[in-house]
C-alpha positions in Angstrom: 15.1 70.9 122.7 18.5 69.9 121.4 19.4 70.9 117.6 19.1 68.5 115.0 22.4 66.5 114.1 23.0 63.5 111.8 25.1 60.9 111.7 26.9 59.3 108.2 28.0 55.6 107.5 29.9 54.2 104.3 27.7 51.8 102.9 30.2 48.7 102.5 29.6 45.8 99.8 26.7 48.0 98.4 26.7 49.8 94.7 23.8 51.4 94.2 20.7 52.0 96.2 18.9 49.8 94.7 21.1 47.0 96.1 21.0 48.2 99.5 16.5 48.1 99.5 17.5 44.4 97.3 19.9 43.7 100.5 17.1 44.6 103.4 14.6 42.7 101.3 16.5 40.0 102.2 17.0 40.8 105.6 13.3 41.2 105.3 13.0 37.9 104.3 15.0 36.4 106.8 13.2 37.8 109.4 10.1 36.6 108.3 11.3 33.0 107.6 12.1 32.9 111.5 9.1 34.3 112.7 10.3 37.7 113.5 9.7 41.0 113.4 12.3 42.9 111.3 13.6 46.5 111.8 16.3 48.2 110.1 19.2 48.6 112.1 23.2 49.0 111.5 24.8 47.5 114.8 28.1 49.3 115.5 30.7 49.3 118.0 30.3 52.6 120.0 27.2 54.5 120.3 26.8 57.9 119.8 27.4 60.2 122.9 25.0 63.2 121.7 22.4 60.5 120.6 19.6 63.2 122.3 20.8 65.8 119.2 20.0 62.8 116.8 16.8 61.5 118.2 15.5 65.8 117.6 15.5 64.1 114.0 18.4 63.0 112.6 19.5 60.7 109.9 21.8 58.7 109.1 22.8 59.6 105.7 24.7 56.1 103.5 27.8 56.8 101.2 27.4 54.2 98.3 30.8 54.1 96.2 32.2 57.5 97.1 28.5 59.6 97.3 26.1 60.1 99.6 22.7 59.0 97.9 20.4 58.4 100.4 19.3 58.7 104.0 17.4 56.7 106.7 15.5 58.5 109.8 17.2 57.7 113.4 14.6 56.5 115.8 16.3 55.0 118.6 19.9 53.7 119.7 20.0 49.9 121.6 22.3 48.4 123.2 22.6 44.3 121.7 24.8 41.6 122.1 26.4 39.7 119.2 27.6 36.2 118.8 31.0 37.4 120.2 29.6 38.2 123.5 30.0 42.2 123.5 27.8 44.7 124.1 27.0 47.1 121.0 25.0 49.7 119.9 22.2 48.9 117.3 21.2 52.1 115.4 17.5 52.0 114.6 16.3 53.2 112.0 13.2 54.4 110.1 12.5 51.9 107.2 12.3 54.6 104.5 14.8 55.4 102.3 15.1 58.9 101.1 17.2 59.9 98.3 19.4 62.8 98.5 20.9 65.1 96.0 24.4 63.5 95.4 27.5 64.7 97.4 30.8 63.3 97.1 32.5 61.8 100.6 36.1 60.8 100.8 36.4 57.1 102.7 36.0 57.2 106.5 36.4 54.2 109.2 33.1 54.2 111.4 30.4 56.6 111.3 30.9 60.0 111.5 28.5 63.3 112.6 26.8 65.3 109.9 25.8 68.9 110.7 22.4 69.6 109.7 23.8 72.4 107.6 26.5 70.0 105.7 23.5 67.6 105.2 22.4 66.8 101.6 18.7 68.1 100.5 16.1 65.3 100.0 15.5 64.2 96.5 12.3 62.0 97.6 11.5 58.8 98.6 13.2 56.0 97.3 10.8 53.7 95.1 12.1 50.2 93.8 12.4 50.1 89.7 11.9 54.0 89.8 16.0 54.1 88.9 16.2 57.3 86.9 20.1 57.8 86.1 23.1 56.4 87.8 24.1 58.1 90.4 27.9 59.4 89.4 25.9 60.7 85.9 23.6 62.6 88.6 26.5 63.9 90.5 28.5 64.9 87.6 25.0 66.9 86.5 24.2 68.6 89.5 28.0 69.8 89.6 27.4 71.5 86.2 24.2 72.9 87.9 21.6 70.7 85.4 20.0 69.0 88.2 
């Protein structure tokens, strides 16, 4: 079995993590208006080459505003066609969003691989309304070794 690897995405357009669950609630939405099923996905250019390391549970982990907050589990890797006409790669994606203690991440184009090792801990499921502090105040905390 192939060891675990994860893959990392900014998060573009998207402050907090409570706007990214507001922003697939739409999605959501949108899909149920049409009479579709939805599924989270992020459809990017390339697809992963070591995608068998990530399907032995990986995640990709979202950089909101500089940080890595939160994580989603990688289920499956499709190829789909946009309204262009080319071939892409939709990542699939567990539904669940899991916090993660906060780590700083410098900008990046794309998405990236995350070693298991350089991988956040899990704070917890993420639960609408349940905000508890902002995240920079929970990164500047954990850095002081508070949280």
């Amino acid at each position: 079995m192939p060891a675990t690897l994860h893959l990392i995405k900014l998060c573009v357009g998207v402050d907090t993590v409570a706007e990214l669950d507001l922003w697939r609630s739409g999605r959501r939405m949108e899909a149920a208006v049409k009479g579709q099923p939805w599924r989270s996905i992020h459809v990017t250019h390339w697809g992963p080459k070591r995608a068998p390391e990530i399907l032995a549970g990986g995640s990709l982990y979202w950089v909101i505003k500089g940080l890595i907050q939160v994580r989603q589990r990688v289920i499956g890797f499709e190829p789909v066609t946009v309204g262009d006409g080319i071939t892409r790669c939709a990542i699939v994606m567990d539904p669940e969003l899991i916090q993660t203690s906060i780590v700083p991440k410098r900008p990046f184009q794309g998405w990236r691989y995350l070693a298991a090792k350089d991988a956040p801990p899990d704070i917890g499921p993420y639960i609408p309304g349940q905000e508890d502090l902002p995240a920079r105040l929970r990164a500047g905390l954990a850095e002081l070794g508070v949280l």
